[in-house]
C-alpha positions in Angstrom: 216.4 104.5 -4.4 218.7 101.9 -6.5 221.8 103.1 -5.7 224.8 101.0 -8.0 227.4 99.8 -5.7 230.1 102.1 -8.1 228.2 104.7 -6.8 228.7 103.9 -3.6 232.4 103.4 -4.3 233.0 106.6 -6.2 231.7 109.0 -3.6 233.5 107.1 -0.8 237.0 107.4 -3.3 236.4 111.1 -4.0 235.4 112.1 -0.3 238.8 110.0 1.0 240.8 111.9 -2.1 239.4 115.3 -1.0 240.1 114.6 2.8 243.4 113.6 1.9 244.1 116.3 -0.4 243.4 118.7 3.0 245.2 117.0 5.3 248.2 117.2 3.1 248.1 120.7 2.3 247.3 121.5 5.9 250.1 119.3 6.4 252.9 120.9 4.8 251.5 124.4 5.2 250.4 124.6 8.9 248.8 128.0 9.5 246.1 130.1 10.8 243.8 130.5 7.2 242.5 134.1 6.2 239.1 134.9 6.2 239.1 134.6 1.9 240.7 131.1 2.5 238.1 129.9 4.5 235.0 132.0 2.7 236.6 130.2 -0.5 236.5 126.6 0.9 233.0 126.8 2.5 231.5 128.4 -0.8 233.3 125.2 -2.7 231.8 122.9 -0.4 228.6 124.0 0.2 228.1 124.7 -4.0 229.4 121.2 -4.1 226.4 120.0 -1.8 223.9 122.0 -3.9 225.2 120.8 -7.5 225.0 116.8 -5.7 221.5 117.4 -4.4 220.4 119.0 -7.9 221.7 116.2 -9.2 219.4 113.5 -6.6 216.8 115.5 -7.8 217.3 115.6 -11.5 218.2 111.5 -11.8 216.3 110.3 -8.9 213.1 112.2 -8.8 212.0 115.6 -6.4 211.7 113.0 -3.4 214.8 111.9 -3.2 216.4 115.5 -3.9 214.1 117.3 -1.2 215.1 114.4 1.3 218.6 115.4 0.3 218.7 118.8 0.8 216.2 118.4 4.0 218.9 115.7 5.8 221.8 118.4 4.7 220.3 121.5 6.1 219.7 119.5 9.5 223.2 118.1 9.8 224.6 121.3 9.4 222.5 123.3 11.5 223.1 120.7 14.4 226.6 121.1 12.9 226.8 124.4 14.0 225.9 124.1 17.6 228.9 121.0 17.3 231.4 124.3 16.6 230.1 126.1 20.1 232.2 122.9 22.0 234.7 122.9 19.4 235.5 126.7 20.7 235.9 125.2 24.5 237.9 122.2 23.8 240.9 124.5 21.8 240.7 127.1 24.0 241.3 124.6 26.7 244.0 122.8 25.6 245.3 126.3 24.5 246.0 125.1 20.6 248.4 127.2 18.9 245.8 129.1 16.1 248.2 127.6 13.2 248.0 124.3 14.1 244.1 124.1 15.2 243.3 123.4 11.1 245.1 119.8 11.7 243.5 119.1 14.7 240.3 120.1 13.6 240.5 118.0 10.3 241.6 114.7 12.0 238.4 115.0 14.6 236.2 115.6 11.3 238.0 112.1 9.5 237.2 110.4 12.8 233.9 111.5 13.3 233.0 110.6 9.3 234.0 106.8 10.0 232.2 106.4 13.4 229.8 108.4 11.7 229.4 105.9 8.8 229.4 102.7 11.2 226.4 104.5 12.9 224.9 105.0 9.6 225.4 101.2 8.5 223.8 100.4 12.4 220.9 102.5 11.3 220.3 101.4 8.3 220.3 97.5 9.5 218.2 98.2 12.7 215.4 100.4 10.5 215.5 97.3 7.9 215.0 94.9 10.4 212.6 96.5 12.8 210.4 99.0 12.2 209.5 100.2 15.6 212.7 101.4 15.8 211.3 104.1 14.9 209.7 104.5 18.2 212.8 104.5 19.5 214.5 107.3 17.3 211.3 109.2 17.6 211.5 108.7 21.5 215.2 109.9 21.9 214.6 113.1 19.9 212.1 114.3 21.5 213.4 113.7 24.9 216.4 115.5 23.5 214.8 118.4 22.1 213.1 118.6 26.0 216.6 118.5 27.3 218.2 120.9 24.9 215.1 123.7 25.7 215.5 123.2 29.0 219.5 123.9 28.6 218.7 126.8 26.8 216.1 128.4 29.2 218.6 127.7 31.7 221.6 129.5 29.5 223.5 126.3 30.7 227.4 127.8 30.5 229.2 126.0 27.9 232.2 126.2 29.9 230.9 123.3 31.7 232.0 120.4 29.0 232.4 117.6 30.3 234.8 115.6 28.7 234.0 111.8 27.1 235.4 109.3 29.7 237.8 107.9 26.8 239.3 111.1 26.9 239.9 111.7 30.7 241.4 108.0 30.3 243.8 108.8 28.3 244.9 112.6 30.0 245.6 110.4 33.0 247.2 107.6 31.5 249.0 107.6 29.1 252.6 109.0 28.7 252.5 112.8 27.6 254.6 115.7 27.0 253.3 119.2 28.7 254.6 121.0 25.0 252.9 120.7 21.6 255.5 119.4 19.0 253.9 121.2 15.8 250.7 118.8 14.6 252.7 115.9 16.1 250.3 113.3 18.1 253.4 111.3 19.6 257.5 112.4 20.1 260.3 110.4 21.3 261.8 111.6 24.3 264.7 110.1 26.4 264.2 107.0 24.1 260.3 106.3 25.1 257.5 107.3 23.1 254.9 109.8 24.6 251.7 111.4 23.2 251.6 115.1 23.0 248.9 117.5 23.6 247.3 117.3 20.2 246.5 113.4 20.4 244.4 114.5 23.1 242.9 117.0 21.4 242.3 115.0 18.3 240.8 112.5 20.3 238.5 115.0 22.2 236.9 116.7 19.1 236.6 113.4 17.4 234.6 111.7 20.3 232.5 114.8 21.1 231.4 115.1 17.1 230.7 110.7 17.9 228.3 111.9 20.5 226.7 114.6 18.6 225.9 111.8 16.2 223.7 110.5 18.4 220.9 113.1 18.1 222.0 114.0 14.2 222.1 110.1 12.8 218.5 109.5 14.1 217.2 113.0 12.8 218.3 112.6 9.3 216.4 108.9 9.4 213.7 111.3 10.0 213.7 112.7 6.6 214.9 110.1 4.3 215.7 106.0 4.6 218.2 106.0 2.2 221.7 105.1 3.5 223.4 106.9 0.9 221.6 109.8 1.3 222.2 109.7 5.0 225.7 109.5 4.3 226.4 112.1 2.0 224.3 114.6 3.6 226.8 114.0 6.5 229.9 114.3 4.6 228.7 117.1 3.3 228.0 118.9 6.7 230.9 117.5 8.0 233.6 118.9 5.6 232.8 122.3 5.2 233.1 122.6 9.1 236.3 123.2 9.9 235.9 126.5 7.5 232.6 127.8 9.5 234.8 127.4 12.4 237.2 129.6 11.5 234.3 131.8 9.4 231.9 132.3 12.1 233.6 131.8 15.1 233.3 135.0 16.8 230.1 135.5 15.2 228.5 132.1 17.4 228.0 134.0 20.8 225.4 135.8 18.7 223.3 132.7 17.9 221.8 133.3 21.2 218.3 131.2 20.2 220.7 128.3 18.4 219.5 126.1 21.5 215.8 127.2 21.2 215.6 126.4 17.3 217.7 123.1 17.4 215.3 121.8 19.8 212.2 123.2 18.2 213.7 121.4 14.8 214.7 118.0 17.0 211.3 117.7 18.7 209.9 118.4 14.5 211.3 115.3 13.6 210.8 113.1 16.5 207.2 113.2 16.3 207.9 112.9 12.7 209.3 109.5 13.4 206.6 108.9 15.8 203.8 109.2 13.3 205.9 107.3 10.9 206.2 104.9 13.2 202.5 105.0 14.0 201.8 104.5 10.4 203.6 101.3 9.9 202.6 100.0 13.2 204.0 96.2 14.0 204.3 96.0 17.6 201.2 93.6 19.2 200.5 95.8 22.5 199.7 98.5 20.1 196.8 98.7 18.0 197.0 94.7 17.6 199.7 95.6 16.0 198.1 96.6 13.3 198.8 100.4 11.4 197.5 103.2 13.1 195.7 105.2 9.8 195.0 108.2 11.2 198.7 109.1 12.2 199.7 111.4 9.2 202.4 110.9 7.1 204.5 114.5 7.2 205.4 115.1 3.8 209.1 115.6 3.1 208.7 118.9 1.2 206.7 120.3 4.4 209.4 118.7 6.4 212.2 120.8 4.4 209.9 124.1 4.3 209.8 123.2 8.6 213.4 123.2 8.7 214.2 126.4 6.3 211.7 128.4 8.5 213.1 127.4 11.9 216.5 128.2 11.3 215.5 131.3 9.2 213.5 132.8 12.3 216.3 131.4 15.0 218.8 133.1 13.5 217.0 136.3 12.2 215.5 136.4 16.0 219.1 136.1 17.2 221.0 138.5 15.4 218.4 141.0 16.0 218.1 140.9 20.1 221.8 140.1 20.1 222.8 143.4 18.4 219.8 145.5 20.8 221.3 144.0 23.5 224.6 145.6 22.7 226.4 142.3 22.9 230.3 142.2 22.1 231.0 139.6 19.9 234.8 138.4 20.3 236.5 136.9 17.0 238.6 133.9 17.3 239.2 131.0 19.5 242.2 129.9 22.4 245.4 129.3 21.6 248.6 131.2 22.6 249.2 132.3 19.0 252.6 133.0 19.8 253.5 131.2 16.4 256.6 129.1 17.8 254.1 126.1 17.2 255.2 124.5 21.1 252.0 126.4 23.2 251.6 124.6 26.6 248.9 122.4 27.0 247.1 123.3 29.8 247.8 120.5 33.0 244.8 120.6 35.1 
């Protein structure tokens, strides 16, 4: 795919002039957003994904739109499990609900630049060494092993545990106990302390930096294109803070999320491994010569694969969720008192 470098440039301009365009508003405007606000934003985003991935398709052949739309509905999906510790890490730190928008939206612009150095990573390592894909292929699966195990387990998500950056900087650096509005840093007595929402900021963005880690290797699964890889994340990524606020309460229903994430993860690591198989280089294996037999998963399958596994999760969930008469609660932590100073939490 012969992507022109203004290309490259425009969508990185229009994604920075859309982010900025949010953060402003949210900026001037802080407030817990309406259910139409949110339903508004997320059907603007995600008709903005579709429209770009018609448009792959239409200029740069089926392939390249399918990979599109495949890498997109995986970021998202793995997206949405991203929103379960997005629930924990406000309700810890107690974020007042009209200022959870800005801290939300400044964890989503960090996690799009890490996101895009991992991306540029990638896209050197696959260029250079294609048993790399061994590697990718490796890590998913023993992910998707992990995450089923977790989920047989019905590991409690109250356990997060924090990235060590983030305990580093709880214990020390300077900090107020009170939020200052969407302030990350006050001057108080003449010295200049963090409040609660750096930290915060700093959490999400970190955790979403770890979640890469399983995503950025996934979506190599189902297209080499940098740019595709990019823009499917950008487009997961920015309609997330809405399906926070959209589906919130509605997550403790997804009781089979874990189940079909790994299912979808342990997909597209053998995926990788046939791939990898395929366009064998390493000496110990085969004489390093290409495995033929080892198939080559087409990318439409791939995409049908993915549609059905999160049709069936969530279908599956919704249904033995609502037999087992389970409550679902709307909304997140946060004192909600509206004063905009809620106490961060000290332990």
């Amino acid at each position: 795919m012969d992507v022109p470098t203004w290309v490259w440039w425009t969508t990185i301009v229009v994604t920075m002039a859309i982010l900025i365009f949010d953060v402003v508003i949210i900026g001037r405007r802080p407030h817990e957003p309406s259910m139409k606000e949110v339903s508004t934003y997320l059907s603007v985003y995600v008709g903005l994904a579709i429209v770009f991935g018609i448009g792959v398709w239409v200029f740069a052949g089926h392939q390249y739109g399918t990979e599109f739309f495949a890498g997109w509905l995986t970021e998202y999906s793995l997206s949405v499990d991203n929103l379960f510790i997005f629930i924990i890490i406000l309700g810890k730190f107690a974020v007042p609900k009209e200022y959870q928008q800005t801290a939300l939206m400044v964890g989503i612009v960090l996690a799009l630049v890490m996101r895009g150095i991992f991306i540029g990573v990638g896209a050197a390592a696959i260029n250079q060494f294609s048993w790399v894909f061994y590697l990718f292929g490796a890590f998913l699966i023993y992910t998707a092993v992990k995450l089923f195990k977790e989920a047989r387990e019905d590991d409690d998500d109250g356990d997060y545990e924090e990235p060590r950056i983030v305990r580093w900087a709880e214990n020390n650096l300077p900090a107020t106990k009170e939020y200052h509005g969407a302030k990350i840093w006050v001057k108080e007595n003449g010295k200049r302390l963090v409040t609660p929402m750096f930290i915060v900021m700093l959490a999400l963005g970190m955790t979403d930096l770890l979640f890469a880690l399983d995503s950025i290797p996934a979506i190599y699964g189902l297209t080499k294109e940098p740019y595709l890889v990019l823009t499917a994340n950008i487009f997961a990524l920015m309609g997330l803070r809405q399906l926070y606020f959209l589906i919130g309460g509605l997550l403790q229903r997804l009781i089979f999320l874990g189940f079909g994430l790994s299912v979808l993860l342990g997909f597209i690591g053998v995926k990788l491994v046939f791939h990898a198989m395929h366009e064998n280089e390493i000496p110990f294996i085969n004489g390093g010569e290409p495995i033929e037999w080892a198939p080559e998963i087409p990318t439409l399958l791939s995409l049908g694969v993915i549609i059905a596994i999160l049709a069936v999760t969530t279908v599956a969930s919704l249904v033995v969720s609502k037999r087992r008469g389970e409550t679902v609660s709307v909304g997140s932590g946060g004192d909600g008192d509206g004063d905009g100073k809620g106490t961060a939490p000290t332990g």
